[in-house]
C-alpha positions in Angstrom: -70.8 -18.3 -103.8 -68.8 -18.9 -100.4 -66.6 -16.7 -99.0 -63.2 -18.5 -98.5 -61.3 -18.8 -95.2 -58.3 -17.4 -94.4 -56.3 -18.9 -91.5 -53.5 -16.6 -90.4 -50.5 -18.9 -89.7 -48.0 -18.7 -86.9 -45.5 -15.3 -87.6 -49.2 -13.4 -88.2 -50.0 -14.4 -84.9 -47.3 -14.3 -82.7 -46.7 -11.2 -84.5 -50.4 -10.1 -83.2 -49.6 -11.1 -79.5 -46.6 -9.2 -79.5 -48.1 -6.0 -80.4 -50.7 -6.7 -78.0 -48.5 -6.9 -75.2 -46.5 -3.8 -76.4 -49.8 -2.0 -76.2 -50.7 -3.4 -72.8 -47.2 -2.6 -71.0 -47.9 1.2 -72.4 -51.3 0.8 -70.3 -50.5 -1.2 -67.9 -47.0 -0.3 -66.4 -48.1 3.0 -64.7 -50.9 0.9 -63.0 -49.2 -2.0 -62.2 -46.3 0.9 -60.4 -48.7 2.4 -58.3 -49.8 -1.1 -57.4 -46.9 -2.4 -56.8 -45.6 0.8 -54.4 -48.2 0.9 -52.6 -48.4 -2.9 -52.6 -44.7 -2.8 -50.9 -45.3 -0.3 -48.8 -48.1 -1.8 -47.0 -46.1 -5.0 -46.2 -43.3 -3.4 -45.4 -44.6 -0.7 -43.1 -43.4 -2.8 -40.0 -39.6 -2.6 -41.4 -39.7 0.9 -41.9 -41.7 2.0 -38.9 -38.9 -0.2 -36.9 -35.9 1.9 -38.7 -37.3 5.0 -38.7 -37.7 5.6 -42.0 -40.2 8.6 -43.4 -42.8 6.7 -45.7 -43.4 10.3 -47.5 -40.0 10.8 -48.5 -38.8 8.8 -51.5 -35.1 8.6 -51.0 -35.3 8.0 -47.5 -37.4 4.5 -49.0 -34.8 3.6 -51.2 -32.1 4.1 -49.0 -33.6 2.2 -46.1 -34.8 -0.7 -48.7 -31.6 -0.7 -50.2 -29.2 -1.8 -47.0 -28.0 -4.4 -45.9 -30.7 -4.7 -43.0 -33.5 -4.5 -45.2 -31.4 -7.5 -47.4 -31.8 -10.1 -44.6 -34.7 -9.0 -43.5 -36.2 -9.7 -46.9 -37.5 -13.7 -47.1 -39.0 -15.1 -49.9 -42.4 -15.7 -48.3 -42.3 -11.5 -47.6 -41.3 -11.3 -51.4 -44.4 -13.9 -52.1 -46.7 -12.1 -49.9 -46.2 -8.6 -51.5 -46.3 -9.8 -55.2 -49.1 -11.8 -55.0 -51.2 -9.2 -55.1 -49.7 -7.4 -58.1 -49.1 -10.8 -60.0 -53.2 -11.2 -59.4 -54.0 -7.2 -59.8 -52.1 -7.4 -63.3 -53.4 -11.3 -64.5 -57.3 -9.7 -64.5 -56.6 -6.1 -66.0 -54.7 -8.4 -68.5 -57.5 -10.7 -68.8 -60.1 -7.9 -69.0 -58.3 -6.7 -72.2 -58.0 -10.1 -74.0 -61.6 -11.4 -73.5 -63.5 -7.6 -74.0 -61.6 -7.1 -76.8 -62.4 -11.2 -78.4 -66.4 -11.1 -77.0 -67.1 -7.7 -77.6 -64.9 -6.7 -80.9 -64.0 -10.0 -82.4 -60.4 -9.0 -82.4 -57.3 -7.3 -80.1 -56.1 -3.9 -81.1 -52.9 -6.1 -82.5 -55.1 -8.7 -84.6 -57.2 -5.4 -85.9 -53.8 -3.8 -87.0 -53.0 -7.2 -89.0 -56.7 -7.8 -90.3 -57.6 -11.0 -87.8 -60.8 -12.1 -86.1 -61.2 -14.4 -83.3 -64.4 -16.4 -84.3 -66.4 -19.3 -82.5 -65.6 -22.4 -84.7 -69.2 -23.8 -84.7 -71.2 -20.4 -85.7 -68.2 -18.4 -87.3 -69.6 -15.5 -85.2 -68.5 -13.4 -81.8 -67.3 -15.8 -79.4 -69.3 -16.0 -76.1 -68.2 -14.5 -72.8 -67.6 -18.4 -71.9 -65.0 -19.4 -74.8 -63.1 -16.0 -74.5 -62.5 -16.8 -70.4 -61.5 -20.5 -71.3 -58.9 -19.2 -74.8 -57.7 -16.8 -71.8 -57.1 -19.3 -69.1 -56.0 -22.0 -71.2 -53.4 -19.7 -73.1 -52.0 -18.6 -69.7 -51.6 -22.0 -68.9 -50.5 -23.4 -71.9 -48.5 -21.3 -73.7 -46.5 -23.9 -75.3 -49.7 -24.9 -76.9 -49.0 -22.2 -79.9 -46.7 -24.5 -81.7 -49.9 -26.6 -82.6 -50.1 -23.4 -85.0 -48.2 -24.6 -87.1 -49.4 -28.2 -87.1 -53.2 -28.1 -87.7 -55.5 -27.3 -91.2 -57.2 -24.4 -89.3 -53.6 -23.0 -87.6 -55.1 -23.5 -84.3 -53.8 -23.2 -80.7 -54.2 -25.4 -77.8 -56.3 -22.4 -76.7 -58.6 -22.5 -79.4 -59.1 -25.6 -79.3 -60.1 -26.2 -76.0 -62.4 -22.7 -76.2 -63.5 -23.7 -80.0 -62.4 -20.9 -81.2 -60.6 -20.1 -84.5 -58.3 -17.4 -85.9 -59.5 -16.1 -89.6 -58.8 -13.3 -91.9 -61.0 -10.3 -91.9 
């Protein structure tokens, strides 16, 4: 006799992803903080060396990053070249979690709490290290691509498609 397959449809799965990224802002904000301080205050040394601000006082920082000096000062390609580095930092600790938590456990801590799997399409088994980097990539990019959810037999994304993956009931 053979086991049936369950496709979780679109709700499910969104529903998954959000509590996935709930988990990960718990995790991740703290890091991505310190990152991001320390990130800013290592571009922005210059500015405050220039105005005498104190780097260890914290209200001095604020007050000094907060005038109107500090306003013009501040250029997009500063901006660019300060957050690149968190943008990047956060992208692969967020990555880490999706594609240990697909190769390693078959699901996220969300799709456990809703009874999911991500499978490989062709061997219904753990997907390799290969498919969970492209479903990553390919749902960063294509995030729109989760409306073909709701349009396919096996409720597949664009990202599942392209890693031949699938989404099925534990």
């Amino acid at each position: 006799m053979q086991k049936q397959i369950i496709y979780p449809g679109f709700i499910a799965r969104v529903f998954a992803t959000t509590l996935d990224m709930f988990f990960l802002s718990f995790a991740l904000t703290p890091i991505v903080n310190f990152i991001s301080k320390k990130s800013f205050l290592l571009h922005f040394r210059d500015y405050a060396i220039n105005h005498g601000v104190n780097m260890n006082e914290n209200t001095a920082i604020a007050q000094a990053f907060n005038s109107v000096d500090f306003k013009v000062y501040f250029t997009f390609s500063k901006f660019l070249y300060y957050a690149m580095p968190v943008f990047l930092v956060q992208l692969v600790l967020v990555g880490f979690y999706f594609i240990y938590f697909w190769h390693y456990k078959t699901w996220t801590p969300g799709k456990y709490l809703l009874g999911m799997r991500v499978v490989s399409e062709d061997t219904m088994g753990r997907p390799s290290i290969g498919q969970c980097i492209k479903r990553f990539l390919s749902c960063s990019i294509a995030i729109l691509g989760i409306w073909s959810i709701v349009f396919t037999k096996k409720h597949q994304a664009m990202h599942d498609k392209i890693a031949h993956t699938i989404v099925v009931k534990a």
